[in-house]
Every structure is written in structure tokens, then in C-alpha cells.
N, C-alpha and C positions, 0 to 999 in steps of 0.2 A: 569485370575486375577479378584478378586473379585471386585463389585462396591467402596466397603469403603477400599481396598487396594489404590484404584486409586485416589482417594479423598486426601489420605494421602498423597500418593506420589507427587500427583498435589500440595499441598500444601507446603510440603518441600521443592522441590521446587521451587516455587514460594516465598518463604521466603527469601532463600538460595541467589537467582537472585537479591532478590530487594534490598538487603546490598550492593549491588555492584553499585547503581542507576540503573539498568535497569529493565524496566517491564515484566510483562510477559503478552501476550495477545493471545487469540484462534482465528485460520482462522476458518471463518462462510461462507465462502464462495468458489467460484471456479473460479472467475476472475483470480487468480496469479496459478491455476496450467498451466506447472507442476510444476516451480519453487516452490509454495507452496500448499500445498494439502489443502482438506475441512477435517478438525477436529486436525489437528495440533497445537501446540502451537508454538509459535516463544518468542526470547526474544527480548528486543526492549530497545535501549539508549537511556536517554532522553537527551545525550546531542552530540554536534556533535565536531570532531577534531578541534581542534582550533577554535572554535565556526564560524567555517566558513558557517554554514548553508545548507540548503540542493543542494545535485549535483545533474546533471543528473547523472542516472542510479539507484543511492535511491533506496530502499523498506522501505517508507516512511507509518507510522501508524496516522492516522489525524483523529479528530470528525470532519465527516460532515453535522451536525445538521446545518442548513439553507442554504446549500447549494446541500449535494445528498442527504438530508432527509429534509421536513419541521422542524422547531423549536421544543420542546416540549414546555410542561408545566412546574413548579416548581417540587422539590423533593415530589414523590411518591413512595410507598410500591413498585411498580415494577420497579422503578428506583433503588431501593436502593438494592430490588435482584439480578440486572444486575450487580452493582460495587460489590455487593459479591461477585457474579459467575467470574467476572472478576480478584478479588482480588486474589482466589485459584486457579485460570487460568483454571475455566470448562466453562469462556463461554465470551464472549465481548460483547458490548451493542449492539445493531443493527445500532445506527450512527454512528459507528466506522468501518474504515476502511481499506482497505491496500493496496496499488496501488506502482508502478513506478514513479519514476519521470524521465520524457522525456524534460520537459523545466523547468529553471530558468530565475531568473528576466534578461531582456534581449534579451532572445530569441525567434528566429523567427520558430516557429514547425509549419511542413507543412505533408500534406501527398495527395499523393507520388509522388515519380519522377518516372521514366520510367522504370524502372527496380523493379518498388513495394515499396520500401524503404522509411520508415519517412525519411525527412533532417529537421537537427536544423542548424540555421543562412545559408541554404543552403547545408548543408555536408551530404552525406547521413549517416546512422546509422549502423553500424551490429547487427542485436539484435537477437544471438545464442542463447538467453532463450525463444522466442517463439514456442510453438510448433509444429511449422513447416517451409520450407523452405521458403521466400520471393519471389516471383516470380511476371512478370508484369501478367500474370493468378489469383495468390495468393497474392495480395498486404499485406504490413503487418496492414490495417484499409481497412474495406468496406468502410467506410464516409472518400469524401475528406475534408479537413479544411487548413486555414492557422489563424495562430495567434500569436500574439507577447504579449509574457509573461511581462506585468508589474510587477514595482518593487513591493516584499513584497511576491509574489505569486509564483504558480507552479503550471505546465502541467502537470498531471499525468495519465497512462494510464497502466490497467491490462495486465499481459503478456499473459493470456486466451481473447484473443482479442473479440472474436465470444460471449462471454457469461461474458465479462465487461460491464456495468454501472461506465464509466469516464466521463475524460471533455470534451469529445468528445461529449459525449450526455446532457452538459451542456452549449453547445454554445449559445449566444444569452439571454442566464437566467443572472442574475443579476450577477458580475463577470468572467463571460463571459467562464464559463467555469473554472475559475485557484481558486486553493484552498490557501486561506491566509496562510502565515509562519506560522501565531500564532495560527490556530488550527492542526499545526504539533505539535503529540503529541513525536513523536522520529522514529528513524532509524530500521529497523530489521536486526540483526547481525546473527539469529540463529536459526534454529527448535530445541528445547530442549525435544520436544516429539508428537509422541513415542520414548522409548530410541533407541530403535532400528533404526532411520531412524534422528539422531539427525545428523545435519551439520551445517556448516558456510555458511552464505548468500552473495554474492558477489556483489559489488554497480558499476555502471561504465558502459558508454556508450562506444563504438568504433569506 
């Protein structure tokens, strides 16, 4: 398939998506494989059921511009490349991100108890989208932590555990690791491409 085929089709859509309110945005990374792969595109709601806000289990898309990226600067020529490449869905900005969410306002995320496992408020977790088995050998986090999720905010952590950049590795930095509600940009419902590997994304802890 040619380059300017793909352009097209990316573009379509991406059109097609965003009548419906949802965005389209491209995985730049490999923190959520396998759940999401590096050059996929996912579609993403900017709004949530009942406006009840984000749960655990989320595949949550957020700007982390001052918090897992320093700030930038005002609108520039390579800013305004990035929202294009974003807008046809060939590319997302690089403070953009796409993580789990493992705590909401409230909760107490710790890691681990004795058998490997995060617990939130204590409970342990089954998280069958890691790539591999939890064991007290394989914990599901190298770094222990405990942290109780203030209001407003969210624990979020890569289901490629080993090769995330979360809040894990934001502990002790200025919000202590948890990413504010209002730079949740929306939810991932779906890989839309390639078409061959399009699915629905599944939200929810155990």
C-alpha cells in the first residue's frame, strides 16, 4: 500500500471518528504493549458514561506536559506540525500519552503483597493484560510504592511494565506522581488501525 494511499485512508478516517466526538490518536510508544502495539492508532472518547470520570482499569489518553515532560513554550511551527500529524492520525505530540489507570481519587495503590500483586485500598488486583504471569519471583512492578490517590487525580501505570515511564517513576516530583483529571484528554475504546488488527479495548480492574 502506497504512502499517499495511507495518508488518505488515515484521514478518512479520522474524519469519519471525529463526528461521533471521538479522537483519533497514534501509540509512539511500547509501554501498553501487548494490549496496544508501537504505530497503531487507537480511537479515544472525550467523554465518559455518565460523566462519571475515569475508573480503574481506563486506557486513559492525557497531556503530560509538566508533569512526564517539562512544559513547553507558546505555539510554534513544530507544534502546529504535531496537531496536524495528530489531526490525520499519522502521529501524536510527544507529551501525549497513554497509560492505565490503576487508582482513582481515594485510593490506596500499593505494590506488592506476597504473591507479586498491586492491591488498591488493600485488594489485590488480577491484571491478565500484562505480559506475563504475576508471581512473588515476577512481581507485577520492580519499584515498591504505596500512595493514596488524592481527589482530582490518577495512578496510572503501563501494562509493558519493564519499559513504562509512569507514576511510579514520578513519586516525590511535584504531584507526587498522580496525573490531574483535567489533563485527561479521554478514554481508548479501540485500535482502528491497521484494519487488519482493529478491536475493542476493555477498561476494568479485578
Amino acid at each position: 500500500m502506497g504512502a499517499g494511499v495511507v495518508v488518505i485512508l488515515a484521514l478518512l478516517i479520522s474524519t469519519t471518528i471525529r463526528v461521533f466526538a471521538v479522537d483519533l490518536y497514534a501509540v509512539n510508544q511500547e509501554s501498553m504493549d501487548p494490549t496496544l502495539r508501537d504505530g497503531e492508532r487507537i480511537a479515544v472518547s472525550k467523554s465518559y458514561p455518565e460523566d462519571n470520570g475515569p475508573k480503574r482499569g481506563d486506557i486513559v489518553v492525557f497531556d503530560g506536559e509538566g508533569s512526564f515532560t517539562p512544559y513547553q513554550g507558546g505555539p510554534s511551527l513544530n507544534r502546529s506540525l504535531e496537531t496536524l500529524g495528530h489531526w490525520v492520525g499519522l502521529g501524536s505530540a510527544p507529551h501525549v500519552y497513554v497509560k492505565r489507570v490503576i487508582g482513582a481519587a481515594g485510593d490506596l495503590v500499593a505494590c506488592c503483597d506476597d504473591s507479586g500483586q498491586l492491591t488498591v485500598n488493600g485488594e489485590p488486583i488480577a491484571e491478565n493484560y500484562l505480559p506475563y504471569e504475576v508471581s512473588p519471583e515476577k512481581p507485577a512492578s520492580d519499584l515498591t510504592f504505596e500512595a493514596l490517590v488524592p481527589e482530582g487525580r490518577i495512578w496510572v501505570m503501563g501494562d509493558n511494565r519493564a519499559e513504562s515511564v509512569d507514576s511510579r517513576d514520578l513519586l516525590g516530583a511535584p504531584g507526587g506522581g498522580m496525573i490531574s483529571e483535567d489533563r485527561i484528554i479521554g478514554s481508548a475504546t479501540s485500535v482502528v488501525w491497521p484494519w487488519e488488527d482493529r478491536r475493542d479495548l476493555e477498561g476494568g480492574l479485578r
